[in-house]
C-alpha positions, 0 to 999 in steps of 0.5 A: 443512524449513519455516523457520518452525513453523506459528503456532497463536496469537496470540504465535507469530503475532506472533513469526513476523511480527515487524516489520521496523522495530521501535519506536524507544525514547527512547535509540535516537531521540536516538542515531540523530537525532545521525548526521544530518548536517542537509544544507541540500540534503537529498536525502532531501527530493526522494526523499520524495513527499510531500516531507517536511522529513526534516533538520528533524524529526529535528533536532526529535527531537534536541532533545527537541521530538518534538511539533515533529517529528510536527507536521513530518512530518503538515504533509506527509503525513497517513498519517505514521505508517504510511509510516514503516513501510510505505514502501520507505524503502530506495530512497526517503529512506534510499536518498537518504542522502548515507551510502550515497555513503560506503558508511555506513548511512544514517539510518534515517529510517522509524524515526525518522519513526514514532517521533515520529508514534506519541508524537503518537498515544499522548499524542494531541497535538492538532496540527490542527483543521479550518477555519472552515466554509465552507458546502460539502459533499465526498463522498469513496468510499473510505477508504484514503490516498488518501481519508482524505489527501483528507478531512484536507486539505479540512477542513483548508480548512473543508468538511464532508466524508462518506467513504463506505467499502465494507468494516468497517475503514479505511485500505485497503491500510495494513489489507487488503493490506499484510504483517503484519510490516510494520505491524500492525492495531492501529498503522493503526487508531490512526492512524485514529482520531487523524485523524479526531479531529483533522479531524473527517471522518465515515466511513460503514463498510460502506457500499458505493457501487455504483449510477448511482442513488447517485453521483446522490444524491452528486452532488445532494448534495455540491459535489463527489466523490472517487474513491479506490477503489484497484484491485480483485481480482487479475487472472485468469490465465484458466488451465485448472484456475485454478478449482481449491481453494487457488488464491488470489488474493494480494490476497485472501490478504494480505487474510484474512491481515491478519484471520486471523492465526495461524488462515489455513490455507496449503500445505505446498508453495507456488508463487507466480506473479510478480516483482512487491513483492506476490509477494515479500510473500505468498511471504514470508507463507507461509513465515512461516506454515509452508510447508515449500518456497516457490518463487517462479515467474516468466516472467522472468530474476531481473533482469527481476523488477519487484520491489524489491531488498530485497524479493527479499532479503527473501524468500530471507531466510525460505527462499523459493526462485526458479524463472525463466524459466517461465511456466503453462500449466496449473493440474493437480490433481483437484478441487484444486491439485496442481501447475502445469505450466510451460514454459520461456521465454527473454527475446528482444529484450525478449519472452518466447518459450516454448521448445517441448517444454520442458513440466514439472510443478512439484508442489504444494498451493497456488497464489499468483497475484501477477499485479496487481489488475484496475481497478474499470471496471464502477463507473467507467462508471457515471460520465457523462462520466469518461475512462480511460484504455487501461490503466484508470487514470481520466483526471485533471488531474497537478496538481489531480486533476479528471476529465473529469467536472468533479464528479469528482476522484481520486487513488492507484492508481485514478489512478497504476495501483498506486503506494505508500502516500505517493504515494496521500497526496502526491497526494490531498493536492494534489487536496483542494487542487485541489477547493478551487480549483475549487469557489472559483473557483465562488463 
């Protein structure tokens, strides 16, 4: 029996989805600010990459600056809001929490981190402007943390800047491919439109650049260019049957998600194929949608799973069961998913081997592949003189971001390969700064 009853409205879809860190009141802020302990060498600090002062905004919440604590916590990370709540803080800052040592729950920081930011945001506290003009240009393709991190920083440092972003919306993952009951539409949004009046960059929506003939145009154009277009679709499984209806990619499914809300249709068994963070979402979705059975598959033991703890956890939490140790073969069904036939593996000196004549069929009606995103080559080759490496992923300088092209800088996954949000914005942070030395040193 389903754990959750289908959703056919807005208020069942939020309630079906409500947010695993909810807003924090006033009351609830200065209580959970007063158990920090304000260590001197706070290890929260280096487990943040993006190395926020995390001690001293809370001490700011504590004494009722909340102004101070959004100003310290955007001074490092411009997506501050949404990492608050998307982060893995459970292995990252709260992880590093010297209460765990104690076996305490540790601060919640994330919570505290997006309370501070969502006042700034509501009372649109004006804590930034951009630079005095310095007579440069920058145009950046994309508009997801990388990019918009990236545009804050150089205007920040005086340059008009022009971002560039395929789809109708921005923010890239915080709004197409992050789970719903992580953070909604609405607070990405916000977000948005509080940097933007902020720093002043411009966005050109559904203004996709695909051609040798427009990078050239960006390139006459702009004194430089900022690649953070991310990754692309989810990898094909190049399976028979792969072809068949209800076999769905969990990007595009986490995708239409995040758009559709209560009106995304989904199986009534579904079987998702993977180990990783983004399985364990879109597991976790279909039942939150109203999958009567859940089963998460894949070709490794439960502890071979790339996936944080916490989410696995998460995930058994709303019913989803785990299926080990199988990997497909086949797609089955007439037309559309009925099943998927798997065989058995065994994990030997670290390869998977399938053990013949261990073939099954698991029925169902939707398949889920959760087997990572493919990199966006076609567009990248298109680039003269750009490097990539043998597993896609650009070729660029670890501290300023350059690519082998010189006109080009980039930073987040198309760079790292799939990271989270705050290293996106760490990193496109130090790039904008690389731009500006680079470009400097050109005067």
């Amino acid at each position: 029996m389903a754990e959750y009853k289908t959703p056919t409205s807005e208020p069942e879809f939020h309630a079906n989805f409500a947010q695993l860190k909810p807003r924090m009141n006033s009351t609830e802020a200065l209580y959970e600010s007063s158990r920090c302990l304000f260590c001197f060498d706070a290890p929260c600090i280096k487990a943040c990459p993006s190395g926020i002062d995390v001690p001293q905004f809370i001490r700011q919440i504590n004494t009722g600056n909340t102004t101070g604590a959004a100003l310290t916590i955007y001074e490092a990370n411009y997506f501050g809001n949404a990492c608050g709540k998307v982060c893995p803080t459970e292995v990252l800052c709260e992880g590093a929490c010297v209460y765990t040592e104690q076996d305490m729950k540790p601060i919640e920081i994330g919570r505290l981190q997006s309370y501070a930011t969502r006042e700034a945001i509501e009372q649109n506290k004006k804590l930034f402007g951009p630079g005095a003009p310095n007579g440069r240009k920058v145009a950046i393709i994309g508009a997801g943390p990388a990019g918009v991190s990236a545009a804050c920083e150089l205007r920040s440092l005086g340059y008009e800047v022009d971002v560039f972003e395929a789809k109708g919306k921005p923010s890239g993952l915080t709004v197409y491919g992050v789970a719903p009951y992580k953070i909604t539409n609405e607070e990405v949004l916000a977000e948005m439109a509080y940097l933007e009046a902020q720093f002043g960059f411009r966005v050109q929506y559904n203004q996709p650049i695909t051609s040798r003939r427009e990078l050239e145009a960006l390139e006459e154009s702009y004194d430089a260019v900022f690649l953070g277009i991310g990754l692309g679709l989810t990898n094909p499984l190049r399976l028979p049957g792969e072809e068949r209806a209800n076999c769905v990619g969990a990007v595009e499914f986490i995708e239409q998600l995040r758009q559709r809300h209560h009106q995304m249709p989904v199986g009534r068994k579904v079987i998702v194929l993977g180990g990783g963070n983004t399985a364990m979402d879109a597991a976790s979705e279909s039942a939150r949608l109203g999958a009567e059975d859940v089963i998460l598959a894949y070709r490794r033991g439960k502890e071979e799973m790339g996936a944080y703890d916490f989410e696995y956890d998460l995930a058994k939490g709303v019913g989803v069961k785990g299926l080990f140790n199988v990997a497909p073969l086949e797609i089955v069904g007439n037309g559309k998913v009925e099943g998927v036939k798997f065989i058995r593996t065994a994990t030997l000196n670290g390869e998977v081997q399938l053990l013949p004549g261990s073939e099954f069929v698991e029925p169902c009606d939707m398949v889920i592949k959760a087997t990572g995103q493919s990199k966006q080559l076609p567009f990248l080759r298109l680039i003269p003189g750009l490097q990539i490496d043998s597993k896609g992923r650009i070729v660029a300088d670890e501290r300023t971001g350059q690519t082998t092209n010189p006109k080009y800088f980039t930073s987040g996954d198309a760079r790292n390969g799939g990271a989270e949000v705050v290293n996106a914005a760490a990193e496109a942070k130090a790039t904008a700064r690389g731009i500006h030395a680079f470009l400097s040193a050109g005067l």
